[in-house]
N, C-alpha and C positions, 0 to 999 in steps of 0.2 A: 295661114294660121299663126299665131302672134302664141305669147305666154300665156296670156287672159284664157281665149279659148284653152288652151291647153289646158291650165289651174280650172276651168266650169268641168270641163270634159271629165278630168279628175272627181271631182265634186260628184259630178252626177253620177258618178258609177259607184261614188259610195251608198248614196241616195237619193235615186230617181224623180223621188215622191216631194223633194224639200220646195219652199217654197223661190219665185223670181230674189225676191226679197232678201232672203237669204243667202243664194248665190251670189247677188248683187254686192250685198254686202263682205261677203268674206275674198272678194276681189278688187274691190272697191268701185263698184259700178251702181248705178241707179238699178231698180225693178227692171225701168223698162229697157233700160240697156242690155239688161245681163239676157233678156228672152229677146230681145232683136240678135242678139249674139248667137244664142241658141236656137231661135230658128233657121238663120243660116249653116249656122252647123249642120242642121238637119237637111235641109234644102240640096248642101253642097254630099251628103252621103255619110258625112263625117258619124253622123248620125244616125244607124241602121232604124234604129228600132229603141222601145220604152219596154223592161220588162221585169219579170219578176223572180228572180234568185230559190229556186224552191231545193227544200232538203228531199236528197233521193231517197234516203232510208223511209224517209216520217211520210213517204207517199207510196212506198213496197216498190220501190225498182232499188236495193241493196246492194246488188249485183255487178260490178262493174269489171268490164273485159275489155280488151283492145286485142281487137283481131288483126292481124295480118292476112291475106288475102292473096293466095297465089292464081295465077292466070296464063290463059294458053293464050289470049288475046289481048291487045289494047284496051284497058276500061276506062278512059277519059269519056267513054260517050256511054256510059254504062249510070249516070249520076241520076237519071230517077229508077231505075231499078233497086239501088242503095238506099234512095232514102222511101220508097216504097216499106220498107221495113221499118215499123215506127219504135222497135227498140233503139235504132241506130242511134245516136246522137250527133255521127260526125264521120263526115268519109271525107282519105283524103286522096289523089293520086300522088306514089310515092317512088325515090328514084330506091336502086338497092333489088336483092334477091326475092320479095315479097312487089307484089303493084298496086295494092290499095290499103290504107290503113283504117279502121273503124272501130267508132268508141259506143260500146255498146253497155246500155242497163236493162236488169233484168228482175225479176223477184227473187228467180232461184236459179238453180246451173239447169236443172230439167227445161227451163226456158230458155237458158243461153244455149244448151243442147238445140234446141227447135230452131233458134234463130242461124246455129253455124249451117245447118240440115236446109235452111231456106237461102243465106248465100249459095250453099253450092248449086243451088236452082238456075240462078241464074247465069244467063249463058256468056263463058267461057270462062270461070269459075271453074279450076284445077287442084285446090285447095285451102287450107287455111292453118292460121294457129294460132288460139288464143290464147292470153295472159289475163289469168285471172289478180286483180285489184285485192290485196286482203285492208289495206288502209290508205286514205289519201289523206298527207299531211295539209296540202293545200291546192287549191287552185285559184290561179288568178286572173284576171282579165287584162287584154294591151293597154298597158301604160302607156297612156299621152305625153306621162312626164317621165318617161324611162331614157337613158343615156343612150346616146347616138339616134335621139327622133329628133326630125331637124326641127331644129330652134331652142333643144333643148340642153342645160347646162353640161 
């Protein structure tokens, strides 16, 4: 992966939807170069997925909690159990006092109540504790062009 990919990569995750033409241009590649570029990206992984950025409030999941998730067992093999639960957003295995960490949206806390109530279902599940979100300043996605990615200034 060269600077080019890196600068589309960029590009594209501010806006998915823009045209070859476009990218081409503000890197200085033809149409057709800049989407042979991008299909390999895609081809090679680099490239999960196309999607769409939605506001949690303006769809009622306002709610947001990061659980910690105590355990009396190993849950590395426990990963569709977690996303079984479709509030989850994101489970991770984690080193430290807690073993899984999960990003959870909800409409209200009586929903995030249900959802801590359906982790501890699962088996070996000893606890939990969540932190409730009152504000996100930001979130951002991996930078391609973020310092110490290789190749990057």
């Amino acid at each position: 992966m060269d600077d080019t990919d890196r600068e589309l990569l960029a590009l594209l995750q501010q806006d998915a939807a823009q045209s070859y033409a476009n990218l081409g241009r503000a890197v200085g590649l033809s149409a057709g170069a800049a989407h042979e570029r991008v299909r390999k990206l895609r081809e090679r992984g680099v490239i999960r997925r196309t999607t769409v950025e939605v506001d949690p409030a303006a769809v009622g999941q306002g709610v947001l909690a990061f659980v910690m998730v105590d355990s009396t067992a190993w849950m590395g093999d426990r990963a569709d159990d977690f996303a079984a639960l479709p509030e989850i957003q994101e489970a991770h295995v984690i080193a430290g006092t807690a073993s899984v960490l999960v990003k959870v949206r909800t409409s209200t806390t009586e929903q995030l109540q249900d959802v801590l109530r359906r982790l501890y279902a699962i088996d070996g599940v000893s606890g939990t504790q969540a932190t409730v979100s009152l504000e996100t300043f930001f979130e951002r996605p991996v930078s391609p062009l973020a310092p110490g990615a290789p190749g990057a200034a």
